[in-house]
C-alpha positions as CSV (number, residue, x, y, z in Angstrom):
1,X,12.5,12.4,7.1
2,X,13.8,9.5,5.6
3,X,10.8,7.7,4.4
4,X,9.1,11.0,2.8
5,X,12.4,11.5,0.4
6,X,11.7,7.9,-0.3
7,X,8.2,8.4,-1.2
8,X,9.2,11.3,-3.2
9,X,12.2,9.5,-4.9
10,X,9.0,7.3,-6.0
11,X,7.2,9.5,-7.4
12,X,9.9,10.9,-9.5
13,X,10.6,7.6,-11.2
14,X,8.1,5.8,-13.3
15,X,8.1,2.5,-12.1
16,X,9.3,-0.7,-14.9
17,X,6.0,-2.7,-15.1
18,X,7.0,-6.7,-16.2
19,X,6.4,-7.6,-19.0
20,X,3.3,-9.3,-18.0
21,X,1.2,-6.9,-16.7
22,X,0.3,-5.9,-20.0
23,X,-1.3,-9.1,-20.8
24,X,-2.7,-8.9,-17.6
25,X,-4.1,-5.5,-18.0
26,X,-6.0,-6.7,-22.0
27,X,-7.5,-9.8,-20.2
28,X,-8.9,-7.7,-17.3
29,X,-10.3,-4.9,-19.5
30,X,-11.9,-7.6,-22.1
31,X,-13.7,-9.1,-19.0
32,X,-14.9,-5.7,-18.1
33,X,-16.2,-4.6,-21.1
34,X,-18.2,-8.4,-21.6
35,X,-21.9,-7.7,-21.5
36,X,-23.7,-8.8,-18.8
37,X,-25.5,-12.0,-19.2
38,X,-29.5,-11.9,-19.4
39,X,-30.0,-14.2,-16.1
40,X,-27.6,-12.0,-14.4
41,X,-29.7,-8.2,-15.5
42,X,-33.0,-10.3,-14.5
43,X,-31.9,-11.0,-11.1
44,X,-31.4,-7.2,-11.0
45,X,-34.5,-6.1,-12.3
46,X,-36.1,-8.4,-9.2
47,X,-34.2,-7.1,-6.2
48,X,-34.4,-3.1,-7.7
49,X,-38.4,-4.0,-8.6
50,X,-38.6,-5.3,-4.5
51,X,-37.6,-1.5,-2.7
């Protein structure tokens, strides 16, 4: 029974994130959001035009 009140215990608290996963979290979402580069959208125009 132990490990469910810990699990619950979890959820109740919102957990401290350091202070660089914000940084972390920017640099992640800018890479995302980059468009894709044209080489990269022709090689996917080949393998869907193959099926």
């Amino acid at each position: 029974m132990k490990k469910k009140d810990d699990e619950t215990e979890r959820q109740k608290k919102p957990e401290k994130r350091p202070d660089w996963a914000s940084g972390l979290r920017q640099l992640y979402d800018s890479v995302v959001e980059e468009p894709l580069p044209d080489s990269f959208n022709d090689l996917l125009s080949k393998f869907d035009s193959e099926e």
